[in-house]
C-alpha positions, 0 to 999 in steps of 0.5 A: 095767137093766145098765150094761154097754155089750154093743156093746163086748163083741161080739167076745169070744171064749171064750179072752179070756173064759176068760183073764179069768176066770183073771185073777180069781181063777177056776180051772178045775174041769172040761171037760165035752163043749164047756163049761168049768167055773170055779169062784171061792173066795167060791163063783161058778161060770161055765160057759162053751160053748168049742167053739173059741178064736175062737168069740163069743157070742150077746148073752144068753149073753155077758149071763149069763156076764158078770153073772149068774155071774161078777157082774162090773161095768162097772168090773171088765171094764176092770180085766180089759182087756175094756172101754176 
C-alpha cells in the first residue's frame, strides 16, 4: 500500500511536475510529440505527457510518474514543495 496521500496531490500540473523533477536531479533528455523525457544520474527515467502547463493528471498516471519512475517517497515530495 502506498503511503502517499494522492488527495493532496490532485491539482498538480505537469510544469509543477516538471519543475520538481529538475529540482532532483533530473534533466531533460527529449520531448517527443507531447511527453517529455527525463532522465536522472543513478539511471531513473520519467516520462511525463505535458500537452499544456495547466494540464492535471488522472490518479494512476500521477500514481506512476510519482512512485514507479521517479520512486519518490511522502518525504521527498515535501522536501520538493509538492506536499505540506
Amino acid at each position: 500500500m502506498s503511503e502517499i496521500d494522492y488527495s493532496k496531490l490532485r491539482s498538480l500540473t505537469a510544469r509543477q511536475i516538471c519543475r520538481a523533477l529538475e529540482h532532483d536531479g533530473f534533466t531533460l533528455r527529449r520531448t517527443r510529440s507531447s511527453h517529455r523525457r527525463y532522465v536522472h544520474r543513478d539511471g531513473r527515467r520519467v516520462t511525463v505527457p505535458f500537452t499544456r502547463d495547466g494540464d492535471t493528471f488522472a490518479i494512476g498516471t500521477l500514481g506512476s510518474v510519482i512512485e514507479l519512475q521517479a520512486r519518490w517517497t511522502a518525504a521527498d515530495l515535501q522536501r520538493l514543495g509538492l506536499i505540506t
